[in-house]
C-alpha positions in Angstrom: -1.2 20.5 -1.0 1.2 17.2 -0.7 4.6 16.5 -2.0 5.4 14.6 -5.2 8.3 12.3 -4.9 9.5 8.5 -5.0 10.7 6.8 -1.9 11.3 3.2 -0.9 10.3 2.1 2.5 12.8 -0.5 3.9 10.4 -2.8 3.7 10.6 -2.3 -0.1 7.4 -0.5 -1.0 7.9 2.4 -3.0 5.5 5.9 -2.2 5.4 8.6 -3.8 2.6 10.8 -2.6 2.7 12.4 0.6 0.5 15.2 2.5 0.3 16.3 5.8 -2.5 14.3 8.0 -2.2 16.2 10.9 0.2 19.0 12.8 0.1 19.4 16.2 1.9 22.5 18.0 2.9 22.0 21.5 3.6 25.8 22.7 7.1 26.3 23.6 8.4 22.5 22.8 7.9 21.5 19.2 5.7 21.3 16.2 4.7 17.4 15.1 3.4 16.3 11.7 1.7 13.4 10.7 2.4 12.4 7.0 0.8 10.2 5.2 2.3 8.4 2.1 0.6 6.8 -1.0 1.8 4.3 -3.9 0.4 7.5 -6.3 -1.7 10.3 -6.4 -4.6 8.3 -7.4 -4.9 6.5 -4.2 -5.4 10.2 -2.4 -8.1 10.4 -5.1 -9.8 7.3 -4.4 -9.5 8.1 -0.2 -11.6 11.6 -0.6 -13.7 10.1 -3.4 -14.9 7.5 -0.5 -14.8 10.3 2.3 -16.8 12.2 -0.5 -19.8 9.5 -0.3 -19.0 9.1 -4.3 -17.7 5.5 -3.3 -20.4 3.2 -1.6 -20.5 -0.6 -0.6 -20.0 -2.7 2.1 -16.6 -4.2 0.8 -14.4 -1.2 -0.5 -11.1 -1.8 0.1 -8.9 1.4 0.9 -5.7 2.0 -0.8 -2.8 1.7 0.8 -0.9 4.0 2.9 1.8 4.6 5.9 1.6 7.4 8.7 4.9 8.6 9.8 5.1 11.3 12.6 8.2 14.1 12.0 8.7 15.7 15.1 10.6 19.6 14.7 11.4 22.6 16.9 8.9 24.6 17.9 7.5 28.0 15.7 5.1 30.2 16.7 4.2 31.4 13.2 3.9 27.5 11.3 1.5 27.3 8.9 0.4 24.4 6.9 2.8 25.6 3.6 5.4 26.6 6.4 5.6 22.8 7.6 5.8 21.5 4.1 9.1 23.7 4.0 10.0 22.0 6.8 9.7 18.1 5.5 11.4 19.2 2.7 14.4 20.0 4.8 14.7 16.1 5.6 16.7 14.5 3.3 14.0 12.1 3.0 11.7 14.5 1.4 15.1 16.6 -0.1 14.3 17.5 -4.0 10.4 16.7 -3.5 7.8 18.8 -6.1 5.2 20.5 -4.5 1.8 19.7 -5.8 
């Protein structure tokens, strides 16, 4: 699962695919995601492709993406579809297609 929409980074690069890396749930305090963003969808592709072993070579070059950690109130019921509810309530993420 990741989320499907366009935003521009201040630094002016524009991403538009995004999936959860990691969620971490410290009991009783808060739930933290890691979310890493893409230029496309292809670029995921390419990433599990390599992690795949269908992509060898001493000089392959990884597409590019950007981690950002999100950092909500703790749940003791979050799943992985629950936190992508939750991104989605960022105005960031606001009007983003699930896919």
């Amino acid at each position: 699962m990741a989320l499907k929409k366009k935003i521009t980074k201040p630094n002016g690069i524009q991403l538009e695919y995004h999936r959860i890396a990691m969620m971490t749930v410290e009991v009783n305090q808060q739930t933290t995601l890691l979310v890493r963003s893409y230029l496309s969808e292809d670029g995921r592709e390419y990433e599990k492709m390599y992690e795949a072993g269908e992509i060898k070579g001493n000089n392959v070059t990884l597409p590019y993406n950007e981690g950002e950690y999100y950092h909500f109130e703790y749940s003791d019921d979050i799943t992985i579809q629950g936190a992508y509810t939750l991104l989605k309530t960022l105005d960031e993420f606001s009007g983003a297609e699930d896919i």
